[in-house]
C-alpha positions in Angstrom: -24.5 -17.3 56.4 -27.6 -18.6 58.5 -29.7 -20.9 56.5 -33.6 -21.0 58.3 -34.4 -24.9 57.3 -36.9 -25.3 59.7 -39.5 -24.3 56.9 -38.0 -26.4 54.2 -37.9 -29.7 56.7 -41.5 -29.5 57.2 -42.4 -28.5 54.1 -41.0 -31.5 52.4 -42.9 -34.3 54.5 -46.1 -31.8 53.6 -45.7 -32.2 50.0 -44.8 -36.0 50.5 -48.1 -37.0 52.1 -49.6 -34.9 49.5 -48.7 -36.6 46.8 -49.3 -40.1 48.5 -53.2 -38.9 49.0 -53.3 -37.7 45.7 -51.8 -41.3 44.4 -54.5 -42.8 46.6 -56.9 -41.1 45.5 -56.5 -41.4 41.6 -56.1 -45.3 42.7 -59.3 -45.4 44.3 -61.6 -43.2 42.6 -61.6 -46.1 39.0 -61.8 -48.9 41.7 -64.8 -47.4 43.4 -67.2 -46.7 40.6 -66.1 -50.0 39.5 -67.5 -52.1 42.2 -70.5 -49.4 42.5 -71.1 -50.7 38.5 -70.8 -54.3 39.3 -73.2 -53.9 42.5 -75.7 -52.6 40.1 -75.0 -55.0 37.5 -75.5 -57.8 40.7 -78.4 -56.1 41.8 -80.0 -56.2 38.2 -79.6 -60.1 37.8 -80.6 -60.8 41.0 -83.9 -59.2 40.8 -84.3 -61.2 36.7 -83.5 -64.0 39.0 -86.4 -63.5 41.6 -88.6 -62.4 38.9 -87.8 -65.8 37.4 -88.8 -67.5 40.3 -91.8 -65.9 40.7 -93.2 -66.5 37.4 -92.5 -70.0 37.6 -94.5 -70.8 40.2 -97.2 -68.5 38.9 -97.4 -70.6 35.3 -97.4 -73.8 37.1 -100.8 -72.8 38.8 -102.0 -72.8 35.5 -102.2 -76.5 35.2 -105.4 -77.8 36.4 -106.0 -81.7 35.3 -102.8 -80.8 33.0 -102.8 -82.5 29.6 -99.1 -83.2 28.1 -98.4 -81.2 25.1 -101.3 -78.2 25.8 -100.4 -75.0 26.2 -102.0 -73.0 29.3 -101.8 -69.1 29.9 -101.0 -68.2 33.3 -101.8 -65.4 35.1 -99.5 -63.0 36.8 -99.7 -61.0 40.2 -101.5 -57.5 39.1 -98.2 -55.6 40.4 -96.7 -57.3 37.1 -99.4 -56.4 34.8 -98.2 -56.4 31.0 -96.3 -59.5 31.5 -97.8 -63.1 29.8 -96.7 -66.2 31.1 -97.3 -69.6 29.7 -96.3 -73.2 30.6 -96.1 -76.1 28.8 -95.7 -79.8 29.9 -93.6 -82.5 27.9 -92.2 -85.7 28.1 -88.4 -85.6 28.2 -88.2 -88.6 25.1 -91.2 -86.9 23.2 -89.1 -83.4 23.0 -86.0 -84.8 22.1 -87.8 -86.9 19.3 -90.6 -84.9 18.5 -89.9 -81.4 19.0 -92.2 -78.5 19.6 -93.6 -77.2 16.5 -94.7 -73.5 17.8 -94.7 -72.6 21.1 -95.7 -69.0 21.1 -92.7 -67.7 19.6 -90.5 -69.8 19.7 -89.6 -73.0 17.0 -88.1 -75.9 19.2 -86.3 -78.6 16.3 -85.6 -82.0 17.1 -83.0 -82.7 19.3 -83.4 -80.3 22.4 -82.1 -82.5 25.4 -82.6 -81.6 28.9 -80.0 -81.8 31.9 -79.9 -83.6 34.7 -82.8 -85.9 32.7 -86.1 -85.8 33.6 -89.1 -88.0 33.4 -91.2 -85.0 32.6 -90.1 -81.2 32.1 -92.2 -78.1 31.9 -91.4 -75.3 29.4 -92.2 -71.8 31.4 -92.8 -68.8 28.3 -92.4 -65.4 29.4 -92.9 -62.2 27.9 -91.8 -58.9 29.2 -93.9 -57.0 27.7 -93.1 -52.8 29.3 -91.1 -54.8 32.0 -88.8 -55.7 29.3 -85.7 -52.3 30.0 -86.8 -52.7 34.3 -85.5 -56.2 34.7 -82.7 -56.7 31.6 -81.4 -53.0 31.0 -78.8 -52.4 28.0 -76.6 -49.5 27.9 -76.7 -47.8 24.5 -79.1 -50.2 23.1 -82.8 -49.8 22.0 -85.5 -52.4 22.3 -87.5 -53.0 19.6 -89.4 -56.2 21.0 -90.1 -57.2 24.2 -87.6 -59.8 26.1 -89.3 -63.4 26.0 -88.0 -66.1 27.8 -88.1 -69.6 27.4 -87.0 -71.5 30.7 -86.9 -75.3 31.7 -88.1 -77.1 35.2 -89.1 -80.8 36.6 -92.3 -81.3 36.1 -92.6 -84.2 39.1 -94.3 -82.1 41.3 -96.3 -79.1 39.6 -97.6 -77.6 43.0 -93.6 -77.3 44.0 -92.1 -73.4 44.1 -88.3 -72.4 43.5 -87.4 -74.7 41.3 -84.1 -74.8 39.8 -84.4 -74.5 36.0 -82.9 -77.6 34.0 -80.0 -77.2 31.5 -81.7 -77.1 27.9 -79.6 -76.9 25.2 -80.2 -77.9 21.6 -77.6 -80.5 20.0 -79.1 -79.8 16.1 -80.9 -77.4 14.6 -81.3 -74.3 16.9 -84.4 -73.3 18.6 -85.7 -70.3 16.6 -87.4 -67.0 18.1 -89.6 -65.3 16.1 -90.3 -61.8 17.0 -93.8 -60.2 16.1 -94.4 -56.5 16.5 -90.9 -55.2 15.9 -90.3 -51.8 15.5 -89.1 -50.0 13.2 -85.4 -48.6 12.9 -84.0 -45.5 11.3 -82.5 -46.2 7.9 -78.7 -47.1 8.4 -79.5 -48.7 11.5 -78.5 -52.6 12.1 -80.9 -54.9 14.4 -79.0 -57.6 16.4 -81.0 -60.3 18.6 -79.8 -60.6 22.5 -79.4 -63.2 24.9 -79.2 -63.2 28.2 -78.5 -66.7 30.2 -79.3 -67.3 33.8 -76.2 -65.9 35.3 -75.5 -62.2 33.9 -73.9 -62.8 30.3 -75.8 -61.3 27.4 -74.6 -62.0 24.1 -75.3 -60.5 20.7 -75.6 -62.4 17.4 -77.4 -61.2 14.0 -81.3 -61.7 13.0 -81.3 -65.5 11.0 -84.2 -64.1 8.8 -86.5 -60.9 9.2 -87.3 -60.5 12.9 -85.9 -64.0 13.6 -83.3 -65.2 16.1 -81.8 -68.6 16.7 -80.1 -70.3 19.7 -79.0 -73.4 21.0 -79.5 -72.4 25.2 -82.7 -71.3 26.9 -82.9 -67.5 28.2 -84.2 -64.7 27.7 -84.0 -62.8 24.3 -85.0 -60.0 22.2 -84.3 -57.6 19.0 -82.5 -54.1 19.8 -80.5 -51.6 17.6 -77.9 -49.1 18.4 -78.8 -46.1 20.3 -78.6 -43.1 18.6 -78.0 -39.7 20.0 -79.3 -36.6 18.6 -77.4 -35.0 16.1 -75.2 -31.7 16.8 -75.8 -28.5 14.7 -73.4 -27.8 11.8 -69.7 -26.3 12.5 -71.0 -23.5 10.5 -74.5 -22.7 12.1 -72.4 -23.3 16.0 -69.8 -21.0 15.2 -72.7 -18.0 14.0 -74.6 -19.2 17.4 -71.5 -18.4 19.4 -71.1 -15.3 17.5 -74.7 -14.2 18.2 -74.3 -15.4 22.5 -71.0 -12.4 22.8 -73.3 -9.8 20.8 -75.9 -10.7 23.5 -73.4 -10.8 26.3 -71.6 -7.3 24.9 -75.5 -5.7 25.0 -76.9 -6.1 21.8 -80.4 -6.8 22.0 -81.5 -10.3 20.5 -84.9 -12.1 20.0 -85.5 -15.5 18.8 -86.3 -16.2 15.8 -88.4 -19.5 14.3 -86.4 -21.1 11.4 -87.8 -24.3 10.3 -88.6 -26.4 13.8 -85.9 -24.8 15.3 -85.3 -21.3 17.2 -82.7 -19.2 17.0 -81.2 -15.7 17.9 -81.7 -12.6 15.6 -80.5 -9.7 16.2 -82.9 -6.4 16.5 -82.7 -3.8 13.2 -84.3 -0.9 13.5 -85.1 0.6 9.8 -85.3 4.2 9.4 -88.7 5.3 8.5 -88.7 6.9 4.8 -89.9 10.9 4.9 -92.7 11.5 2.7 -92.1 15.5 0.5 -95.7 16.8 2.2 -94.0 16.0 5.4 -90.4 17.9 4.4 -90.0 21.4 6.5 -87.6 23.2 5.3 
């Protein structure tokens, strides 16, 4: 008997490198789209990052002859319009002893100690405002208030750009956030406060009292709920859809039909028009 293996033999290496690609591939494929979500993830904080910068150095132009303790409104670059920026400047021992009763939004307690120490510190406020989803974008999440920051700096020299912020962090009562023009949610849906520190982690905690949050670091934070997607139609009114697409698709005619806010198929009837006796012929 003559065997012809000369297919066979090449065959076999054929499927072999096959399968290798298609190992590599399935491999690669999840490690790709990975790193392509971490790049944009990067990408994301780096631009919070620069945006950080940048409004630092615009809120310390707000100080001219600077009084400790005031409050002054900055303004912002008119490519950022719809973001507020405030600053604040403090003595280190007067913070920690004192407090901050209200600074905009937020509640700072007794307590709050800086890092490395500083002589004097300036509090930088931030809010968001419509900027709020372009620079901190959650997945699945809704914002119902805008993202405000609160961020630390040295106050030595408040011409002085690209600061470093200082390590703020509150060793008793937490600083409190409280939100004003929160949105509404759909009934059944939970509202959780966020947090987002200076290096990509974001954090959720619950409300401390009715658009309230609390924290013990210095960030950026806000109020969001739970996506919700639109709901999909009832098993019973899908399966009479589907039924009503193959009577269009075998040639019956349909039209569409208004019921409630929502149109649907209907098919065509044609009623037989009565006959009237003065019309009957015989």
């Amino acid at each position: 008997m003559n065997f012809n293996t000369g297919g066979s033999l090449l065959l076999f290496p054929s499927l072999a490198m096959l399968f290798s690609f298609l190992c590599l591939f399935l491999f690669l494929v999840p490690t790709l789209l990975a790193q392509s979500s971490d790049t944009n993830a990067s990408s994301t904080s780096a631009a919070a990052r620069a945006l950080d910068t940048l409004l630092q150095d615009y809120a310390y132009r707000a100080f001219v002859r600077p009084k400790t303790g005031v409050l002054y409104d900055g303004v912002v670059p008119s490519n950022l319009t719809g973001v507020q920026i405030a600053a604040m400047r403090l003595r280190s021992g007067s913070m920690r002893t004192r407090g901050v009763e209200m600074y905009k939004e937020f509640q700072i307690p007794i307590g709050v100690v800086e890092q490395p120490y500083v002589e004097r510190l300036v509090l930088v406020y931030q809010n968001l405002g419509n900027w709020s989803l372009r620079y901190y974008p959650l997945q699945n999440q809704t914002y119902l208030a805008p993202v405000l920051g609160l961020l630390a700096y040295d106050a030595s020299d408040l011409s002085a750009k690209n600061l470093p912020e200082l390590d703020l962090r509150a060793f008793g009562d937490p600083i409190k956030i409280r939100f004003s023009n929160v949105e509404s949610v759909p009934k059944g849906s939970v509202r959780k406060c966020v947090w987002f520190d200076l290096h990509g982690l974001v954090e959720f905690s619950n409300l401390t009292a009715p658009n309230e949050c609390s924290t013990i670091h210095q960030g950026h934070f806000s109020i969001v709920t739970e996506s919700i997607s639109p709901p999909s139609p009832a098993p019973g009114r899908r399966k009479k859809m589907q039924e009503m697409e193959k009577a269009a698709d075998a040639g019956e005619a349909l039209h569409m039909t208004t019921v409630g806010d929502t149109k649907a198929p209907s098919a065509t009837v044609t009623r037989t028009q009565p006959t009237l006796e003065t019309e009957y012929v015989p």
